[in-house]
N, C-alpha and C positions, 0 to 999 in steps of 0.2 A: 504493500500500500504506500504510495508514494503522498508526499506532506500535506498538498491540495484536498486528497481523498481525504487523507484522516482530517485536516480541518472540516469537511462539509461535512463527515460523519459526525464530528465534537459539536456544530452549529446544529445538526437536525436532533442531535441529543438533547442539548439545552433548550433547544427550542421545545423539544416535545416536555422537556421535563416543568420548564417551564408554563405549556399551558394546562398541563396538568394538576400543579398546583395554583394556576390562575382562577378567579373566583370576579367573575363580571357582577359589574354593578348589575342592579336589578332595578330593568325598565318594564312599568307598565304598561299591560295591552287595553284598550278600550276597544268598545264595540262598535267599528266605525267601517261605513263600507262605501261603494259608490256604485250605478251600474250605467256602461257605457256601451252602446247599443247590442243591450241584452246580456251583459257580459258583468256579473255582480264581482268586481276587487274592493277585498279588505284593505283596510290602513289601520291596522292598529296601532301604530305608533306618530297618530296624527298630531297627539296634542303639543309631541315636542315642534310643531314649526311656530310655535309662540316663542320665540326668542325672550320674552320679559317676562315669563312666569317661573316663580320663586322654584319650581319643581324640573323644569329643564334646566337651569344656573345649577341645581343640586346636583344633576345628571351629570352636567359638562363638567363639576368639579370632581364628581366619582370617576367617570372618566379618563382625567387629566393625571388622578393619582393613580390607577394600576398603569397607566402609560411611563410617565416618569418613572415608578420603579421599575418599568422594564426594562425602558433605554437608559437608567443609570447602569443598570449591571451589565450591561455588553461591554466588551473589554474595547470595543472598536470605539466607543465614544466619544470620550476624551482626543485620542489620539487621533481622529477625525476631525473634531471642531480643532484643535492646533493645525493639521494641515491645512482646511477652510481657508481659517485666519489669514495664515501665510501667504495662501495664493490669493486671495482677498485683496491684502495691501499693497495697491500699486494704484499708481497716478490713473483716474478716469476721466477724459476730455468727450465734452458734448460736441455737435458740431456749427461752429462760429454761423454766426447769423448779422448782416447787417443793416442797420439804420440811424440816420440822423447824426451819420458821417463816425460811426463808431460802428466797431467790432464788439459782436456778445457773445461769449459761450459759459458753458459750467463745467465745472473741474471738482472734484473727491481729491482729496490728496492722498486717500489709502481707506482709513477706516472711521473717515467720519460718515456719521449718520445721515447725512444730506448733500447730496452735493453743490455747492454753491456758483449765483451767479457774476461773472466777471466781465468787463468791460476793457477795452484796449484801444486808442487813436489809429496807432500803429501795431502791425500783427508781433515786432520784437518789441515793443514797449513793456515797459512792467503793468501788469493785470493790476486795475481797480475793483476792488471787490462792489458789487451793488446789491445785491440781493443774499444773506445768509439765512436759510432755514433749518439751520443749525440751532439758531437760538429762540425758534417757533415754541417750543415744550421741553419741560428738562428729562423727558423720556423719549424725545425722537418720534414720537406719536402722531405729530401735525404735518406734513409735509404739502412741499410746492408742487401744485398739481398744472401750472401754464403760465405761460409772460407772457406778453404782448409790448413791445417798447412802439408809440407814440412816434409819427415819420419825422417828426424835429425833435426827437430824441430829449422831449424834454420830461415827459411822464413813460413809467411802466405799472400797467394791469399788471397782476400776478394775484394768481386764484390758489387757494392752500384746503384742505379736507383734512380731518383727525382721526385717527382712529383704524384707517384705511379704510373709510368710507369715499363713496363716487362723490357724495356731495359734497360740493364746492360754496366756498366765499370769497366775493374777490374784490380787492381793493386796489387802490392806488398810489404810489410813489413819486413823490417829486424828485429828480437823478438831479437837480440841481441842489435841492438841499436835502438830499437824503432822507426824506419825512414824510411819513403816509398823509395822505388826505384824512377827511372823514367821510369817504363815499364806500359803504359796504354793502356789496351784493349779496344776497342770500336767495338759497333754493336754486343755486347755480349745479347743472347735472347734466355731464355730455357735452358739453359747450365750450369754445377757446372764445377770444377777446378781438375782435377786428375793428384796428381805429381807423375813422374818417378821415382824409388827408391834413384836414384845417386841423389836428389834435385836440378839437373840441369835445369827443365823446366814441362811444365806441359802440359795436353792436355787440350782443353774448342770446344766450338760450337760457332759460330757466321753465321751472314748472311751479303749480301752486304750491303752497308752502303743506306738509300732507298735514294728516290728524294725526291728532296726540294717538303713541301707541305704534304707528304704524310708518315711521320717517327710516326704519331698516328693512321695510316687507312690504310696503304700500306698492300698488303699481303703480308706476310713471306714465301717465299716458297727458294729451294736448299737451305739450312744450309749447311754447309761443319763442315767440323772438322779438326783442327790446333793443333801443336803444339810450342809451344812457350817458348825460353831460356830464362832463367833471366838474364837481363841487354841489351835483344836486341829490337829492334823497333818491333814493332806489322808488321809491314810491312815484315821481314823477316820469319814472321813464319811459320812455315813447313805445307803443305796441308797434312794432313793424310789419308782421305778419303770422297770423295764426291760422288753424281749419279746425273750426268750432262739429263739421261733420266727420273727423278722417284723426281719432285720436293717438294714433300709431305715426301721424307726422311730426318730423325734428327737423333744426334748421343749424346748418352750417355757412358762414360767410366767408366772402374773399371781395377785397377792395382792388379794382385795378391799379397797373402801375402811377396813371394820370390821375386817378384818384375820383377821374367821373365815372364809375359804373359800380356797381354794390352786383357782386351773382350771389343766390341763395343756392344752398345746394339743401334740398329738401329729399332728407332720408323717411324709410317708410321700415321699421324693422330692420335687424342685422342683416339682410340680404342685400345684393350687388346693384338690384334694382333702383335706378334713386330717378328723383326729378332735378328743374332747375327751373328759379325765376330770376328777372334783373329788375334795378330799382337805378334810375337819374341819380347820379349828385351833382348836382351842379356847384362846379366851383370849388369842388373838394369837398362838398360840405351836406349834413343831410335835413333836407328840407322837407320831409314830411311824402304823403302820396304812398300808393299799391301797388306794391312789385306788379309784376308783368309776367306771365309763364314764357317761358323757350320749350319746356316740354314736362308735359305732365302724364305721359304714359306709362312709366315707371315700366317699361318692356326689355331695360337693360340700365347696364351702367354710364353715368355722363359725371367725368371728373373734371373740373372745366382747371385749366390752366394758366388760363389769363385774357385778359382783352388790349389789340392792337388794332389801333385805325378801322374801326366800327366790329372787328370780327375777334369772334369769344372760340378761342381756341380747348378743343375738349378733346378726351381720352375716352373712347367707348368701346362696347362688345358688340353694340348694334349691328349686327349684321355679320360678324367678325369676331366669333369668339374670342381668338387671341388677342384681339384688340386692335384698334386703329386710332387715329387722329382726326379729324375733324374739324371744321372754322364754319361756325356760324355768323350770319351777318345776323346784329343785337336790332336793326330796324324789321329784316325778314325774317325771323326765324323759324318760317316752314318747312319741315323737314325736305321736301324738294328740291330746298337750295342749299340744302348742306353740303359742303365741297371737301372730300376725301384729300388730305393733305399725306401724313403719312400712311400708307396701305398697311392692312396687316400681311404679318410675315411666317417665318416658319415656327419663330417662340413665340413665348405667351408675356404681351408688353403689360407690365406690372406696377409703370409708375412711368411720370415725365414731367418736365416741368419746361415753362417759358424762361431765360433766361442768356442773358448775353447777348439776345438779336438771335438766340438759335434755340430749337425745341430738342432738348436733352431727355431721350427714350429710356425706360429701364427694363431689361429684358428678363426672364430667365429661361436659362438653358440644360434644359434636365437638372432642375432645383438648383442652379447655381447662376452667378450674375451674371449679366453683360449691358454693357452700354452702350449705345450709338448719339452721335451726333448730326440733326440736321438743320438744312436752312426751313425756314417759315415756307417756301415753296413745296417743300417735300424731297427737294435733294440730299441724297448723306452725304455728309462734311465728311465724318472719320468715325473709326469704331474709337471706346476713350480705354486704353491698356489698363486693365485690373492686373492687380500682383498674382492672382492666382485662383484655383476652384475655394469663391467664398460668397459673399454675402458684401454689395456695394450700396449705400443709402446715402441722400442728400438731393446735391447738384439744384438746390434751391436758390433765388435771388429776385433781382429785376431785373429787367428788360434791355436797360440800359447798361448793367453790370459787366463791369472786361474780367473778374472771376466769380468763381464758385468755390463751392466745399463737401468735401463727400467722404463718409466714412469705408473702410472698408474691414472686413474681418472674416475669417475663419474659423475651424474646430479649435484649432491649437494658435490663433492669431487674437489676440485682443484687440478693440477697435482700434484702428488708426487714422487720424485723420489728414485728408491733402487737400491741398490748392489745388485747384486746374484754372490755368492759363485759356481761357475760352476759343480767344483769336488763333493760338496755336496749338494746343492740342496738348500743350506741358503741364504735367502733376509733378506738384515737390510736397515732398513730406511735410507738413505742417508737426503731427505728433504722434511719438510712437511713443506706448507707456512700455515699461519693463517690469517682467513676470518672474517670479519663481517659478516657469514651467518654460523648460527649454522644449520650441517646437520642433527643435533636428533632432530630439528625443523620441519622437512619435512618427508615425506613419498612417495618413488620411488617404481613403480611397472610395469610390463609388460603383457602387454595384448596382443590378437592377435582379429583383424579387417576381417572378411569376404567383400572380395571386389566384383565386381560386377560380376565376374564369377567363382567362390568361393574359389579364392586363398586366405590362410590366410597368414595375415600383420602383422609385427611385430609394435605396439607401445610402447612408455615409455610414462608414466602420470610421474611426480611430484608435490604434493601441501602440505598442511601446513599439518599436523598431523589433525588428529579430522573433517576432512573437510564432511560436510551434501551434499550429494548428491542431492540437489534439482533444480537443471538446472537454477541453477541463480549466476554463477560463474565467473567473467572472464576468459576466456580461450586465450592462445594463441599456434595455430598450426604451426610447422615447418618441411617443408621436402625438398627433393633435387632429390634422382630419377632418377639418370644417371651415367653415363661414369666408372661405377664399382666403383663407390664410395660408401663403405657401410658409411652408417647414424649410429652411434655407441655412445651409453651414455658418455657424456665428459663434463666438465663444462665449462659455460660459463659465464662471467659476466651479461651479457645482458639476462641470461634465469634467475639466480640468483634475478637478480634486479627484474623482472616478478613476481617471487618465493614471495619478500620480500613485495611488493607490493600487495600481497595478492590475485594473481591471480594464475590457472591453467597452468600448461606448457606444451605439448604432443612434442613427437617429430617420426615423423613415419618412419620404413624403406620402402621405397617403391619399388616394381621393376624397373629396372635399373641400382639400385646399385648392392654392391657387397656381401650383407648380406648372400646370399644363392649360390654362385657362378656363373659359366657363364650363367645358363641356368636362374636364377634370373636376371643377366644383360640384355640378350638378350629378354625377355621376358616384356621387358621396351624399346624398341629401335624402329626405323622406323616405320615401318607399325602399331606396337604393341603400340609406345608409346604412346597411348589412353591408356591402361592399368596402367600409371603413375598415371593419371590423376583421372582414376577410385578410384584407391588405395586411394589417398588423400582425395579424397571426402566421401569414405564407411568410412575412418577414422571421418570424420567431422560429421558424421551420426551419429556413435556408439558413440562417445560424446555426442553429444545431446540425443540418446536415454537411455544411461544409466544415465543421468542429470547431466553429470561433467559441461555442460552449456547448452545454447541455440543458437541459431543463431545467435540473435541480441548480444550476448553477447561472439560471439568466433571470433579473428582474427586470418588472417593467414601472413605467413610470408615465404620468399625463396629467395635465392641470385644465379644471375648467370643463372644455368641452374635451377636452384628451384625461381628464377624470372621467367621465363617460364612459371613454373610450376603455381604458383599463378594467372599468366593473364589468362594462359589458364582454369584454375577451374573458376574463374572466371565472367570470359564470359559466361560460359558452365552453371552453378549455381549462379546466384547473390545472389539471396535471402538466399543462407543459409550460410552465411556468417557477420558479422558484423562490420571490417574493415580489408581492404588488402594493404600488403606493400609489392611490388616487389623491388627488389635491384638486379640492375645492372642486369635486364633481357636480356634473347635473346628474343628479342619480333618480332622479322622481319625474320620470317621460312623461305622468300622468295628469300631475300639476305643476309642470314648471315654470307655464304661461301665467300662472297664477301669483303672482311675486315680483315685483319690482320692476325690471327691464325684460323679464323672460319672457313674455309674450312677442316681445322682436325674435326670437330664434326662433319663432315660427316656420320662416321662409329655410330653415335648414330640417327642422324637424319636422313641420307640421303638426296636429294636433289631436286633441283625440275626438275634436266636432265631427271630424269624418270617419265612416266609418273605417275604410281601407286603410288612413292614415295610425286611426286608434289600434289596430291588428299589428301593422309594425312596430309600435311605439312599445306595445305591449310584450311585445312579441324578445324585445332587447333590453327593455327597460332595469339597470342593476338590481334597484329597490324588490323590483317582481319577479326576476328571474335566479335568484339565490339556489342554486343546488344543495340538497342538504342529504342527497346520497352518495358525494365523493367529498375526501377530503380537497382542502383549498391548500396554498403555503401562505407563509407570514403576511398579514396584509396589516398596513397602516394609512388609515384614513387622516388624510390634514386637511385642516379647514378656522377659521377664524369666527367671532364672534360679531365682528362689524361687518361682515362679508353682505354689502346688500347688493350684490352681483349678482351670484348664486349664493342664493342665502343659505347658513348653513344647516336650515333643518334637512338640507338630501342628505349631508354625511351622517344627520344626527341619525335619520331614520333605517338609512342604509347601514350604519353602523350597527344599532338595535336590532336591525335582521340579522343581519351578519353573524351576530355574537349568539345568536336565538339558536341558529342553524347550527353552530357549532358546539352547542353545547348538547346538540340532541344528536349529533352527532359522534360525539363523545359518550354519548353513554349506552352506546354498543360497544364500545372497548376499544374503540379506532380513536389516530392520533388527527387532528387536523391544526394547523397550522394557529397562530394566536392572532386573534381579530382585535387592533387596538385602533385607538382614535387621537389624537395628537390636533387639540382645540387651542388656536391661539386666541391672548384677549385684548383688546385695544388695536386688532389688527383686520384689515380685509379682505380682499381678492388677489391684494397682490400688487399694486400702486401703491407707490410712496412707503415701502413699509423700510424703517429705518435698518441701517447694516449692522446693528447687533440680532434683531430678529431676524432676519437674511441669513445671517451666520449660525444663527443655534438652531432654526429649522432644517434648513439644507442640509447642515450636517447633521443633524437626528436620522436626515431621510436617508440619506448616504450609508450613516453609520449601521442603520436598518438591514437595509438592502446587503451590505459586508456581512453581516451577522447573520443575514437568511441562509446566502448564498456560501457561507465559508469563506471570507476574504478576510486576513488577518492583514492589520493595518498595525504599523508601527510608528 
C-alpha cells in the first residue's frame, strides 16, 4: 500500500468514525405540502425559510457547533488557512479607469479587508488614496459595492451594502475636499450610478423600501429609475422611467460620450433577452420628458456601446447567435435600418466596447480569450496579442481616448494589468502582482469531454509539472453552467492553494454558459438543463478514466447556480464522487421564484406554473431528489445568513434533508459520508465579503475536501 492509499484509507476511517459518533441537531418536520399539477410534495422543513424566527437562529447555531468541531479536528486545517494566507498576500490592482483628467483604480496591498480606491495625474505619479473602505466597520462587514466619478472629476457616487447584502446606499464625495455630502440613497439594488455630463446629478435604480420583516426575503419586483441632484433629499428625485404593468422590468444606464443621449438598457429577468430606450439631454444636462423605445421585443440580447454622430452602436445575438454588431440610427430606429457593422464570426463575441475611434471585440475561443480590433466601418484593424490561453477583461474608455486598459489572467497567472496603445497596436505592462505560486511550477492544459449525447466540453486541468497519471491524485472539480456565464481560465487563490497543496484542479465549461454563445446557453436551460448536469459528470468520468484521479479521491465544488449544480450531480451519482461542497445553492426548484430576485432565473429555469417545466424542475430538484438508499461522501453545505440572493433557507432545508436521509441510513448499519453545514453570519452571497472571511471559508472548504479525499497538507 503505497502512502496516498493509506492516507485515503486513515480519511475514510475518520470520517466514518467520525459520523458515527456524530449526533445532528434535531430539526423539526411540520405538516406542510403543496400540489402542482396533480402532483402533492411535502416540505417539511418549510418553517426554516423565516430567517428571523428565534427557532431557525437556534438551528443555525446547532449547526455551526457540530460543524466547527469537525473542521477543528482535521489535521488539514490549520495548515491550510496558513497556506490561504500566504498565497492571499500579494498586491491586487483593479483596472484604471479614466475621468476629469485623472486616472482611478483600486489596489489591496495583501490582506486588507477592502481594497481601496486611488487616484493618479500621471500613471508613474505616487497614488492619492480617495476612497478607503477599510474604515466603513471595525469588522470589514460594510463594503464598496460601485463608484461612479462625476466627468469634471469633481464628485464621486460610491454605493456600500453590510452584511453582504445586495442592498445598497449611496452617497457622495467631494474629491476636492475629501467630505461626503449629505445626499443618501437608500433601497438602492442592482443598480450603478451614471452622471449627467453638467455633474449636476446622476441617474441609479432602486425599489420600494420593503416591509418590516421581509428587506432579506421580500421579492424585488417594479424597480423604477431616478434621477437624483447633488445636495437634494432622495425624496425629490426625479422618476425617469418605470412599467407600472411589466414588474420583472430593471433599468441600467449609459451616458454618451457628448453627453446628449441617456440609452436605458431595460433588463427583464436574469436572461440574455433585454430591451432599450433613449432619452434627449440637451446640453449635457437632464431636463425632464419619456425615454423613447429602440426596441422592446426583448427577442434577444442588445448591449449598446455607445452613440456616434446620431448612431447607437450595439452588440447582439439577433439573428446571430454568436453575436454581431450593429449601429442604429437614434432618429430611425426601425429595425429595417439596422446596419450590420461587424458580422458574426466563427467564436462566440462576449463583450466590446466603443473606444479610441475603434470598436474593440471580445471573443472567446473554446473558453479562452481573444481580441480583435476594428474601425467603426467594420474593417479589422488587428487581432490585440494576449500572453496566453487565459481570461482578457477591460479595453473600456471614450471615444476620443489614444488608450485603454485591460486585464488579463490565467489558472496559475494573477490579474495583470496593461496599457494598449490604441493607434498602434502596443500593450506595456502596467502591473504585475507577485505570488507565492511559481507558475513554471505547474502545467495548464485543455481538453474536451464527450458528454452524454456527444456534445464536446471544454475543460482546463492544472497540476504540478511531472505529474504520473495513475488515478491516485486529489482532484478537485468546479463548474457553474448557467445564465450565459462562460467559465473562462482566471486565477484564483482558492484553486492556487488546491495547486500548492498538491492536488489536481479541472474546471469545466459546461452548457448554459456562454463559452459557445446563445445556442450553448440555451442548450443548458429549462427543459435541457439535464444536459448541465450531464456535462459535469462525462467531465468527472474522463478524469477518472484517463487516471488524473479516482472517485474516492475527486471533489466537487459550485456556488450559487453551480451549488445547484453539485446537489443535483449529486443525488443523480453518489458514488462517483469523493467529497461535495455546494455554496450558497438554489437547492429549492420548487420555490425559488418565491424570494427576492429568484423569480428572474426564471428565463434559465422556468417554473413550476407549467406543467412540463414543473416535471423537470422536479425531476433534479437537490431538496426532492435526496437518495436515501446509497450512501453519499462528505458533503459540506456553505451559505450565509444575509445571503438575500439565494437566501439561505435552500441550504437550510437541503441541509435538514440531507442529514434526515443519512441518519436513516445509518441505521441499517451502512456508513454514509457526514452531512455538515458551514453558516456564515454578517455575510452574503459573496460580494464585498471582507479577506479575513475569504480566508477562513475557502480554507474550511479546501481543508474539507483534503480531508474527504486523503490529501495530507503540511
Amino acid at each position: 500500500m503505497n502512502r496516498k492509499t493509506a492516507l485515503l484509507v486513515v480519511a475514510a476511517t475518520l470520517t466514518a468514525q467520525a459520523h458515527a459518533q456524530m449526533t445532528y441537531p434535531e430539526t423539526r418536520k411540520v405538516d406542510q405540502s403543496d400540489t402542482y399539477h396533480g402532483v402533492t410534495v411535502a416540505d417539511p422543513y418549510r418553517w426554516l425559510e423565516d430567517d428571523n424566527s428565534a427557532e431557525t437562529k437556534a438551528w443555525v447555531k446547532a449547526q455551526n457547533i457540530i460543524t466547527d468541531k469537525y473542521l477543528a479536528a482535521m489535521p488539514q486545517r490549520e495548515p491550510t488557512k496558513r497556506l490561504y494566507t500566504e498565497l492571499y498576500n500579494f498586491e491586487k490592482f483593479g483596472i484604471p479607469f479614466k475621468e476629469g483628467g485623472r486616472y482611478f483604480f483600486t489596489r489591496n496591498d495583501g490582506l486588507q479587508q477592502h481594497a481601496v480606491l486611488y487616484s493618479v495625474k500621471k500613471l508613474d505619479d505616487v497614488p492619492q488614496m480617495v476612497l478607503d473602505p477599510n474604515g466603513f466597520s471595525k469588522d470589514g462587514t460594510v463594503a464598496l459595492t460601485g463608484t461612479a466619478v462625476s466627468r469634471d472629476g469633481r464628485y464621486l457616487a460610491y454605493g456600500t451594502s453590510g452584511g453582504g447584502s445586495d442592498w445598497q446606499e449611496w452617497q457622495i464625495r467631494d474629491l476636492k475636499t475629501g467630505q461626503d455630502l449629505q445626499d443618501k440613497l437608500k433601497w438602492v439594488k442592482f443598480s450603478s450610478a451614471t452622471w449627467t455630463a453638467d455633474g449636476k446629478g446622476f441617474f441609479y435604480s432602486r425599489y420600494d423600501a420593503p416591509k418590516d420583516g421581509e428587506k432579506l426575503t421580500g421579492a424585488n419586483v417594479f424597480q423604477k429609475l431616478y434621477y437624483h441632484r447633488v445636495g437634494e433629499d432622495q425624496s425629490k428625485d426625479v422618476l425617469v422611467a418605470e412599467n407600472r404593468m411589466e414588474k420583472e422590468w430593471g433599468f441600467g444606464t449609459s451616458v454618451s460620450d457628448d453627453g446628449e443621449h441617456l440609452t436605458i438598457f431595460v433588463w427583464k429577468g436574469s436572461g440574455r433577452k433585454n430591451g432599450l430606450l433613449h432619452l434627449a439631454l440637451p446640453k449635457g444636462a437632464y431636463k425632464g420628458g419619456a425615454p423613447s423605445p429602440l426596441t422592446l421585443t426583448f427577442d434577444a440580447e442588445y448591449a449598446p456601446l455607445g452613440i456616434e454622430k446620431g448612431k447607437l452602436f450595439v452588440r447582439t445575438d439577433k439573428d446571430a447567435p454568436r453575436g454581431r454588431i450593429i449601429a442604429i440610427d437614434i432618429k430611425h430606429p426601425a429595425p429595417d435600418k439596422w446596419r450590420t457593422v461587424v458580422p458574426t464570426g466563427r467564436h462566440a463575441m462576449t463583450g466590446a466596447n466603443l473606444t479610441g475611434g475603434k470598436i474593440i471585440a471580445e471573443y472567446l475561443q473554446d473558453a479562452s480569450s481573444a481580441v480583435e480590433v476594428y474601425a467603426l466601418d467594420g474593417k479589422k484593424v488587428r487581432d490585440v496579442a494576449l500572453p496566453g490561453i487565459g481570461t482578457a477583461s477591460g479595453f473600456g474608455g471614450k471615444f476620443k481616448d489614444n488608450e485603454t486598459f485591460f486585464s488579463y489572467t490565467s489558472l496559475t497567472t494573477p490579474s495583470e494589468i496593461w496599457r494598449y496603445d490604441i493607434a498602434t497596436g502596443k500593450a506595456t505592462l502596467f502591473k504585475r502582482p507577485k505570488t507565492a505560486l511559481n507558475p513554471d511550477d505547474f502545467e495548464v492544459k485543455r481538453e474536451f469531454v464527450t458528454s452524454k449525447d456527444g456534445t464536446q466540453v471544454p475543460i482546463f486541468i492544472a497540476h504540478r509539472k511531472g505529474l504520473k497519471r495513475d488515478g491516485n491524485h486529489a482532484a478537485l472539480l468546479y463548474g457553474y453552467g448557467g445564465f450565459n456565464v462562460p467559465m473562462t481560465p482566471g486565477f484564483s487563490v482558492t484553486f492556487a492553494t488546491w495547486l500548492k497543496m498538491g492536488g489536481v484542479y479541472v474546471q469545466a465549461a459546461l452548457r448554459g454558459g456562454g463559452e459557445y454563445g446563445a445556442e450553448w446557453h440555451d442548450a443548458g436551460t429549462k427543459l435541457k438543463k439535464q444536459n448541465v448536469f450531464d456535462d459535469f459528470i462525462a467531465s468527472a468520468e474522463w478524469l477518472i478514466a484517463n487516471q488524473y484521479t479516482s472517485a474516492k479521491r475527486l471533489a466537487i465544488n459550485g456556488g450559487s447556480n453551480g451549488g445547484l449544480l453539485v446537489g443535483a450531480v449529486l443525488n443523480q451519482r453518489p458514488e462517483l464522487f469523493g467529497a461535495a461542497i455546494p455554496a450558497v445553492g438554489v437547492m429549492d426548484m420548487l420555490r425559488y421564484h418565491k424570494f427576492t430576485i429568484g423569480w428572474a432565473w426564471a428565463s434559465d429555469y422556468g417554473t413550476v406554473d407549467k406543467a412540463d417545466e414543473f416535471k423537470a424542475l422536479y425531476a433534479y430538484s437537490p431538496l426532492h431528489n435526496v437518495n436515501r438508499d446509497k450512501a453519499y461522501p462528505p458533503v459540506l453545505v456553505t451559505t450565509a445568513d444575509h445571503d438575500d440572493r439565494v437566501v439561505p433557507a435552500h441550504s437550510f432545508k437541503y441541509t435538514a434533508e440531507m442529514q434526515a436521509a443519512a441518519i436513516e441510513f445509518s441505521k441499517s448499519g451502512k456508513v454514509t459520508g457526514p452531512v455538515l453545514a458551514r453558516i456564515e453570519t454578517r455575510a452574503g452571497h459573496g460580494a464585498g465579503k471582507p479577506t479575513s472571511m475569504i480566508i477562513a471559508e475557502r480554507s474550511d472548504i479546501l481543508a474539507f475536501a483534503a480531508h474527504a479525499v486523503g490529501l495530507e497538507v503540511r
